[in-house]
C-alpha positions as a Markdown table, in Angstrom:
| # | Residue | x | y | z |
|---|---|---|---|---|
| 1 | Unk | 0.0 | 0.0 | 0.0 |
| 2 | Unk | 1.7 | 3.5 | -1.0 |
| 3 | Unk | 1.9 | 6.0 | 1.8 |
| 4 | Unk | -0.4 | 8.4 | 0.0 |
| 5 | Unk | -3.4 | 5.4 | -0.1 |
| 6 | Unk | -2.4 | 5.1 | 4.2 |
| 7 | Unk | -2.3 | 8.6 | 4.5 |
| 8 | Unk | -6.2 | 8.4 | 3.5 |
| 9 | Unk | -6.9 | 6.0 | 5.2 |
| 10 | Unk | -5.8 | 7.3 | 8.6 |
| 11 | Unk | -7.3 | 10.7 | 7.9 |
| 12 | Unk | -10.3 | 8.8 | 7.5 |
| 13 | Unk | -10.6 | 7.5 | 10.3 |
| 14 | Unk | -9.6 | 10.4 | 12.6 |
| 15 | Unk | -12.6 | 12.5 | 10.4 |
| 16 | Unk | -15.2 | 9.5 | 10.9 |
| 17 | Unk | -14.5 | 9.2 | 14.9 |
| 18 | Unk | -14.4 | 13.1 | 15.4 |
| 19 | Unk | -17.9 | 13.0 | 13.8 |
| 20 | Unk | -18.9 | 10.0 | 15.5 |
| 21 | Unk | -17.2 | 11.1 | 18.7 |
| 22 | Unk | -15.8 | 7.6 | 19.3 |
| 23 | Unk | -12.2 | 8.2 | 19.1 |
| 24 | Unk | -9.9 | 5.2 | 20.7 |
| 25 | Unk | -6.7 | 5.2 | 20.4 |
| 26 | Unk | -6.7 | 1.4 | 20.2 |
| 27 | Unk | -9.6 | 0.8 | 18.3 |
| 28 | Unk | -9.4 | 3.4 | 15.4 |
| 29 | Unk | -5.9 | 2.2 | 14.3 |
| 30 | Unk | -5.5 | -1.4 | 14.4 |
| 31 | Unk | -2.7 | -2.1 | 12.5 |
| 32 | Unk | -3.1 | -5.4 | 11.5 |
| 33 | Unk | -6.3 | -4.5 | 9.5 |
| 34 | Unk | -4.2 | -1.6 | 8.2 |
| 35 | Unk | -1.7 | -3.7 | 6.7 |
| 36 | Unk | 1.6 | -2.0 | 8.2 |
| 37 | Unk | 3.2 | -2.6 | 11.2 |
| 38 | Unk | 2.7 | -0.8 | 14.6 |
| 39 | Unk | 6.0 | 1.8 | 14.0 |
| 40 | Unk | 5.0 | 2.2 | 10.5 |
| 41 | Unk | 1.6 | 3.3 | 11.8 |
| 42 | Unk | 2.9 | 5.7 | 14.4 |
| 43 | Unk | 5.9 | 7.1 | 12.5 |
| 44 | Unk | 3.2 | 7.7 | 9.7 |
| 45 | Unk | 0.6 | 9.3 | 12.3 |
| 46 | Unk | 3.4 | 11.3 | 13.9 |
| 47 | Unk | 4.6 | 13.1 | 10.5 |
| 48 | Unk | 0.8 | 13.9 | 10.0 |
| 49 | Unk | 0.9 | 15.2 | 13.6 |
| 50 | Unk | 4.0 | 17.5 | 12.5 |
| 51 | Unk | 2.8 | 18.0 | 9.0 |
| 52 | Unk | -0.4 | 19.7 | 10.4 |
| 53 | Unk | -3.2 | 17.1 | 9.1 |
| 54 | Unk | -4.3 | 16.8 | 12.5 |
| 55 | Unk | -4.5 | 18.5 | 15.7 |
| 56 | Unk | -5.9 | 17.2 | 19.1 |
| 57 | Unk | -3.2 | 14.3 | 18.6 |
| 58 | Unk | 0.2 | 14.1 | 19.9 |
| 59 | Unk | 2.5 | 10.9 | 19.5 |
| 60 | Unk | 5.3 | 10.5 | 22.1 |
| 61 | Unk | 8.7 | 8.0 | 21.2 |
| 62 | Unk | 10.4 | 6.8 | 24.1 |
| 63 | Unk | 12.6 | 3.7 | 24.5 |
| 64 | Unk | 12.6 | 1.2 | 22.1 |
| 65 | Unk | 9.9 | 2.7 | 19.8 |
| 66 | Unk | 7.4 | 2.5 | 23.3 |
| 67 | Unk | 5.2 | 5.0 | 22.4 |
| 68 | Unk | 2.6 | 7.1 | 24.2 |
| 69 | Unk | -0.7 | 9.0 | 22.6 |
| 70 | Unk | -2.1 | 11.9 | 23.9 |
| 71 | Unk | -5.8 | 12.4 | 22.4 |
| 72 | Unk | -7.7 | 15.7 | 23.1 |
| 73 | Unk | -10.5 | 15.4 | 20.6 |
| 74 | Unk | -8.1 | 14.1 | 18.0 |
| 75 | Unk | -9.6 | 16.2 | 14.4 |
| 76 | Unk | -9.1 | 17.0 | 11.2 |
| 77 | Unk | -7.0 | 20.6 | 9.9 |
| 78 | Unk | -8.3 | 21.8 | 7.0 |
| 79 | Unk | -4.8 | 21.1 | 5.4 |
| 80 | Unk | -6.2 | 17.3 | 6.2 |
| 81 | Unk | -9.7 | 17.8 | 5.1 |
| 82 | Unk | -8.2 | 18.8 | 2.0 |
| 83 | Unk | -6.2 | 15.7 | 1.5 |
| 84 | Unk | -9.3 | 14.2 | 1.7 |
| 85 | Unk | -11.3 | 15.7 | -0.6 |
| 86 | Unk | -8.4 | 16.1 | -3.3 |
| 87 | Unk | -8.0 | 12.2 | -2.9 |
| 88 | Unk | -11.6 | 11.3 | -3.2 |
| 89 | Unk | -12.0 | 12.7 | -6.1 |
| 90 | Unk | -9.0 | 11.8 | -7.6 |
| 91 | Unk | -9.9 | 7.8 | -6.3 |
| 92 | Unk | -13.6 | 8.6 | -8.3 |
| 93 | Unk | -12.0 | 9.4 | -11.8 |
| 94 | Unk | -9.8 | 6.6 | -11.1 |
| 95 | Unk | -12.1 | 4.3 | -11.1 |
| 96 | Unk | -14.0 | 5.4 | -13.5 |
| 97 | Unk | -11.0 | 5.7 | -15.9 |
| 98 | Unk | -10.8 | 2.0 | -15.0 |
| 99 | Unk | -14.3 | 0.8 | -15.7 |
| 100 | Unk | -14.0 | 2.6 | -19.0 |
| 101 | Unk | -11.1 | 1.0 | -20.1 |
| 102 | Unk | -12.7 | -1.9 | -19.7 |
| 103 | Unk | -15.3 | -1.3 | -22.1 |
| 104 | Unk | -12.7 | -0.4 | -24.9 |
């Protein structure tokens, strides 16, 4: 999976549980089910943190990769809302540039 396609994913998620106000650390990312591995996850989550596609989330690193979240209403900036929205539209004429290949 290409870091853009995770990127969506995870600012999914964080924009689903901020509107469903059902945010859990553990529940939201389960890595596993993301396909990547637990430091993939939170070095991607912490770039996003320092990029500025979320706010109300912090990721701390300690020993070892141990690492600590700090969750106060974890949202959406609008920098990340526009990820969102670029991508889902560029995912719709993706797949419709698919299907109509298919019919050539």
């Amino acid at each position: 999976m290409s870091t853009k396609d995770m990127m969506y994913i995870i600012l999914n998620l964080i924009d689903k549980s901020y509107k469903n106000n059902d945010f859990d650390v553990n529940k939201t990312f389960i890595h596993p089910k993301l396909g990547v591995s637990e430091k993939e996850l939170n070095h991607l989550l912490s770039q996003l943190i320092n990029d500025e596609y979320i706010d109300g989330l912090s990721v701390v690193f300690g020993t070892n990769d141990n690492v600590v979240f700090n969750a106060s209403n974890p949202h959406l900036t609008i920098k990340g809302k526009l990820f969102l929205e670029d991508n889902s539209a560029l995912k719709k004429i993706y797949n419709f540039a698919k299907e109509a290949r298919s019919w050539i």
